[in-house]
N, C-alpha and C positions, 0 to 999 in steps of 0.2 A: 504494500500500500504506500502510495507519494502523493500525501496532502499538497495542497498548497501552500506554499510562506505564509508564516504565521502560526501555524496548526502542528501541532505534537502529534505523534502517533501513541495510541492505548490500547493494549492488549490482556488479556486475562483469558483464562483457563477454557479455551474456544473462541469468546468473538474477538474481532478486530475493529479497531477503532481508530483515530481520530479526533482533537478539538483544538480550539481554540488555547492560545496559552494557557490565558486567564481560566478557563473550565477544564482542563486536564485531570489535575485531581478533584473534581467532582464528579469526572464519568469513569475516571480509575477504582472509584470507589464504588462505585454504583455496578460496575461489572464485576468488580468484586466479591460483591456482595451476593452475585447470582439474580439479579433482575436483569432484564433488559430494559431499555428507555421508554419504551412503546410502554412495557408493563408499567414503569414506576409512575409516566403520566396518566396511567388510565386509572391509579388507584389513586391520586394526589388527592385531597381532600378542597384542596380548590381548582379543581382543575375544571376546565368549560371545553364542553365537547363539540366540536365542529363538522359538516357532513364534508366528503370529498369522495377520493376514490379510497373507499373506506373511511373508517371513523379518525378523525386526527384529536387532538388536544394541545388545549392551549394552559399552560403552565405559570404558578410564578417564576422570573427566573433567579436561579440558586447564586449565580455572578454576574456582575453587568459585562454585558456584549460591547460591539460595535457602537450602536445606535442606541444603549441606552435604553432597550423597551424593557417595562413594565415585565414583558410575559415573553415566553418560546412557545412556538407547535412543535409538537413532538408527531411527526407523521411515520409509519409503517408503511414499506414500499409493497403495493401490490399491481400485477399483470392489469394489463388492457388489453382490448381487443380480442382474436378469436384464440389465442393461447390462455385469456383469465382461467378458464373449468378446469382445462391440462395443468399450470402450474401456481395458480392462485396468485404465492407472494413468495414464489420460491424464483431464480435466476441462479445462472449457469454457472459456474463459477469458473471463469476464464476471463483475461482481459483485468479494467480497469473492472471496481466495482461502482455500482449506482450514488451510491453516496458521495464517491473520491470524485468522478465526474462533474455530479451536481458541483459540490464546494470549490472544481474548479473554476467550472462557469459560470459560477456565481460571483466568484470573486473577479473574474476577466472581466464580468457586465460591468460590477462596478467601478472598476478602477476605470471603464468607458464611458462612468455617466448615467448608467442606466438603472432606475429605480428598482432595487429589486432588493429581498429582505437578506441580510449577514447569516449566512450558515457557523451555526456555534459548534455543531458536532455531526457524525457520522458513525453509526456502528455496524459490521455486518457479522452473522451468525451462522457459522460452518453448518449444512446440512447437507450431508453423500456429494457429491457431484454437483452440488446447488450449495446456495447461500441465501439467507431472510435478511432485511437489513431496515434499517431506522436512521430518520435523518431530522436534526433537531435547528431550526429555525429561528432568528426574534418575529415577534408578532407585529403586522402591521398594524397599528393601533387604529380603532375605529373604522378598519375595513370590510368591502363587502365585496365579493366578486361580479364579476359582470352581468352574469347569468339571473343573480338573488336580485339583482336592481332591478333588470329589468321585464324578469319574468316568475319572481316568487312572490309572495306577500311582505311585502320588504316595506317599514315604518320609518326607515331614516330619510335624512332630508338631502341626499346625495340628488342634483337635478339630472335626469335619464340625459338632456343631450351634450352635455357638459362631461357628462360620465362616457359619451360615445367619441366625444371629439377627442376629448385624451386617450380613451386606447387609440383612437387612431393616430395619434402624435406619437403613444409609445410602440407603433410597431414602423413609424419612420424612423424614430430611436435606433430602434433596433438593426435599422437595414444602415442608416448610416453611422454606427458604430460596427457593424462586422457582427453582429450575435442574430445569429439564422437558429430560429424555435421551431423543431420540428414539431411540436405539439399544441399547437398555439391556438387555445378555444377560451370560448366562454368563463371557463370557470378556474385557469390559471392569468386570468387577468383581475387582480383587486386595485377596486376604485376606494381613494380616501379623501377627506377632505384635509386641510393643514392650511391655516395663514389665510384661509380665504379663496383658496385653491382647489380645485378638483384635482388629484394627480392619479393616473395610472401607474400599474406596480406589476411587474413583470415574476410568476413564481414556479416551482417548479420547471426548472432546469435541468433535469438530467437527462433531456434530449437537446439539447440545445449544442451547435456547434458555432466554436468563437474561429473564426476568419481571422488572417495574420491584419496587423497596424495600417489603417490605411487601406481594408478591403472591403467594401460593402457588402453586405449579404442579401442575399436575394427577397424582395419584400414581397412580389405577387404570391408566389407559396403561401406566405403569412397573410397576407390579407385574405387568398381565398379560402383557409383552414377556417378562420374566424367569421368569417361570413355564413360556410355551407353551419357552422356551431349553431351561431343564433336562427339560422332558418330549420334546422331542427329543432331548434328550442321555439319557434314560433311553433312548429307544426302541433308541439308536444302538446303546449297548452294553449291551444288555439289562438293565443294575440299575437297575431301581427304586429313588425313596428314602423311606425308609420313613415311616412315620404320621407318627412324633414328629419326624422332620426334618422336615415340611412344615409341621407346629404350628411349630415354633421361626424358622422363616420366618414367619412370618405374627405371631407374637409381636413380631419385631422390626419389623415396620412396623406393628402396632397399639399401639406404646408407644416 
């Protein structure tokens, strides 16, 4: 395993891990201890449970990060697509692992600019020929993904075209910074407010591939990945979004 700069490598009695300086010995201990991260967040006594692809959690956290949040998601990586029933949340173990990838990309996004949350850790857990793995995040504070804005029963006061115009600003971001998102939907894009600002937040990276300095990445892939998202997610629960929300998308990645 080859974190990124910054990041310790932590190992115990099977998994491999992973963190940040400052959280080293707190996930040495925690592996030590025989929990995994997924476990310890899901028993936490305050821990707030969040849906995705699987159940995630959001944490106090035990050292400050990066950014200084309040809280971590502590997320459990599971399969997509027509391999989820064959391998649930199990992966291959060969190559880089899911975690080391994400906390690369995440940290290339940044250092480019690009709104996306500090990866504080990384664990993965030997199984035969496969590996399970957990990747520990700070919390966008007061976020909501694109999908809950615009098509769950969502009470916050995020305004829907303001929340479309920034993702489409954050996947110009993306194309001129060199970070090409092979997974780029709905519901790894969180909208927050800050300052008076609507900002978009780029999450879930460990598909994401970073282009050398000075290379653009390709943004019609991204826009149309996001596009066919919300037109399923129209079909799902029959609203449509209207004219001017699809202008105002299209605004924001044409400027």
């Amino acid at each position: 395993m080859t974190p990124p700069r910054g990041y310790t490598e932590v190992q115990a009695a099977g998994p491999r891990g992973f963190a940040l300086e400052a959280a080293a010995e707190w996930l040495r201990g925690l592996l030590r201890a025989g929990s995994t991260a997924y476990e310890w967040a899901a028993a936490h006594p305050e821990a707030l449970s969040m849906s995705g692809r699987g159940r995630v959690y959001a944490v106090p956290a035990p050292v400050r990060g990066p950014d200084a949040r309040a809280r971590w998601v502590v997320r459990h990586y599971h399969r997509g697509g027509w391999v989820r029933p064959l391998l649930e949340d199990r992966y291959l173990a060969a190559g880089s692992p899911r975690p080391e990838r994400e906390a690369h990309a995440a940290s290339a996004a940044r250092a480019r600019g690009i709104p996306t949350p500090a990866v504080i850790a990384g664990v993965t857990y030997p199984a035969g020929a496969f590996y399970r793995a957990d990747l520990i995040t700070e919390l966008i504070p007061e976020g909501a993904d694109l999908g809950e804005i615009l098509f769950a029963p969502y009470d916050g006061a995020t305004p829907r075209i303001e929340a479309l115009r920034a993702s489409g600003r954050l996947i110009r971001r993306l194309e001129l910074a060199g970070v090409h998102h092979l997974d780029l939907n709905a519901k790894n894009i969180v909208i927050s407010i800050g300052e008076g600002q609507v900002e978009a937040h780029m999450v879930d990276l460990d598909r994401c591939r970073v282009r050398m300095e000075g290379v653009a990445a390709p943004a019609f892939p991204m826009r149309r990945r996001l596009a066919r998202s919300l037109r399923k997610l129209e079909r799902r629960t029959q609203s449509p979004l209207a004219g001017e929300e699809w202008e105002a998308l299209a605004r924001g990645w044409e400027h």
